[in-house]
N, C-alpha and C positions, 0 to 999 in steps of 0.2 A: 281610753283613747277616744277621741271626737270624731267621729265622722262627719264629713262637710260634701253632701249632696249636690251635685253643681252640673249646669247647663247655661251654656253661652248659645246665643244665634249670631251669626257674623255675617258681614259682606263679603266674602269669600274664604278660601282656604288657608292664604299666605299671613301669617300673624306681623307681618314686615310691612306688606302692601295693605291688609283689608283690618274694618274693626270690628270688634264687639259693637252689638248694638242694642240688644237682650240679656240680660241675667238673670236667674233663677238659682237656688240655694238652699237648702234644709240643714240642721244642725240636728244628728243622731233619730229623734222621734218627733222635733218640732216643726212648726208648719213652715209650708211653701213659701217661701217669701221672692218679689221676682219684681224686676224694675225694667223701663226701658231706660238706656243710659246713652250720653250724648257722643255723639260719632259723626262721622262725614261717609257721603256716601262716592266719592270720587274715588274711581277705581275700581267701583265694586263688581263682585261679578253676576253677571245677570241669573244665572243661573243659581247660585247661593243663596240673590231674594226671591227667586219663583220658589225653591224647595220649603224656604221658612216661610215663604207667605207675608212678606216685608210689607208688600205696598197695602194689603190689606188687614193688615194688623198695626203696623207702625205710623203711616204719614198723620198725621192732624194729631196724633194721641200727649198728652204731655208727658214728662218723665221727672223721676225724682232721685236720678243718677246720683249727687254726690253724695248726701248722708247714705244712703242705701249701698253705695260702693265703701265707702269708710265702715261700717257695719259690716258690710262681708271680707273687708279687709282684718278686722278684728277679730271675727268667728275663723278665719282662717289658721291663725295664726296658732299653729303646732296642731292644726286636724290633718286627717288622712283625707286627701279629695276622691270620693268614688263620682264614676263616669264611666259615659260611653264612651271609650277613648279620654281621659281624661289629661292623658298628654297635651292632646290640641287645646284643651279648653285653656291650662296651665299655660301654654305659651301665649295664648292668646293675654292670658290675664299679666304673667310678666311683662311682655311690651306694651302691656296699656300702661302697669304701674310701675317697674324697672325693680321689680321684688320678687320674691317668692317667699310670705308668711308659712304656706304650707307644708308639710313633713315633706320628706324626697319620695317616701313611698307611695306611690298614687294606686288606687284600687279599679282598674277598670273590670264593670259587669260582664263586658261583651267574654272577655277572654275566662275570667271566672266561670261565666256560666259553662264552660265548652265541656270541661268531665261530667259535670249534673245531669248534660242532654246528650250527652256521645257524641259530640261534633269533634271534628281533626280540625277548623280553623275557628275562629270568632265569626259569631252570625252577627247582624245589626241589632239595633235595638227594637225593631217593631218584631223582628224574627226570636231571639230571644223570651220576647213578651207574649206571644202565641204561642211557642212552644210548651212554656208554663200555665199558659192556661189550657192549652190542651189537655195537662194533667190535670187540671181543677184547678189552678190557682188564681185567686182572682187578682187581676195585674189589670191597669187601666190603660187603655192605646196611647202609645206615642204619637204627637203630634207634630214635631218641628217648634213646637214652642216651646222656651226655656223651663215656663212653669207646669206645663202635662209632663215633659221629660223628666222633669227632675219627681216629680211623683211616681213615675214607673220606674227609673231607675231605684228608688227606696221600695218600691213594692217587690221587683227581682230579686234585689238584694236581699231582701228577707226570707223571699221563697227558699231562693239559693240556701239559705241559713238553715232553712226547716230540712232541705234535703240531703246536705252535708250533716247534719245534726243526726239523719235517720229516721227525722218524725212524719217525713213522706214516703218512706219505702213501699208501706203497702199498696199507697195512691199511684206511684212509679210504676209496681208490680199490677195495676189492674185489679188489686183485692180492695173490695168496698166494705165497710162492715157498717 
């Protein structure tokens, strides 16, 4: 089964009203890959580009949206997308392209991680990623950009793997050896 690592940045929350305007992507253990892709910013909500950091990351930059979206169109097609919330990304991505290449089962970390940490609801993802480092694991901060997300969401994911596996139990339990 292919895992397909994914983080969108958008102009708001509504995948009707606002668009993708960032993408980021990994396939199973391979690298980061992350484009900005062409969108309109009417409509958008003010509030969605202070939290990504839009005007300081995106105005003046170039993008190489279509090959790079036809490529993640391709890798998609029969992976499992993990995400934070990977609903939103999916919908986002259906009404940019009017498809869904991806399995139906989507993996989001936030809610995976919630037995590993003994959480009752999904933390976010900078929460989740301090929690496991708390135990020792080294996970790198989220940032609101597609491509640091999508690298902490595969660092979680693995952690997650080691401690469903049992090969963190002692580091859980506070025993160092």
């Amino acid at each position: 089964m292919t895992l397909l690592y994914l983080d969108t940045e958008t102009t708001g929350l509504d995948p009707d009203r606002h668009e993708v305007w960032e993408i980021a992507y990994a396939i199973d253990d391979g690298p980061v890959l992350s484009s900005f892709v062409a969108h309109s910013v009417v409509g958008a909500e003010p509030a969605a580009l202070r939290i990504n950091n839009y005007l300081s990351r995106f105005v003046g930059v170039p993008f190489c949206g279509v090959t790079f979206e036809i490529a993640l169109r391709e890798a998609a097609e029969g992976a499992t997308l993990v995400g934070a919330n990977p609903a939103f990304d999916a919908a986002f991505l259906r009404a940019r392209w009017g498809v869904t290449p991806w399995r139906y089962r989507l993996l989001d970390i936030e809610a995976y991680a919630m037995p590993a940490l003994g959480l009752s609801t999904p933390a976010g993802l900078s929460k989740v990623a301090e929690s496991l480092r708390d135990i020792g694991f080294e996970i790198p901060e989220p940032d609101h950009s597609a491509g640091a997300d999508v690298a902490t969401l595969r660092a979680i994911h693995l952690a997650l793997g080691d401690i469903y596996a049992g090969v963190a139990v002692d580091r859980m339990n506070g025993v160092s050896k």
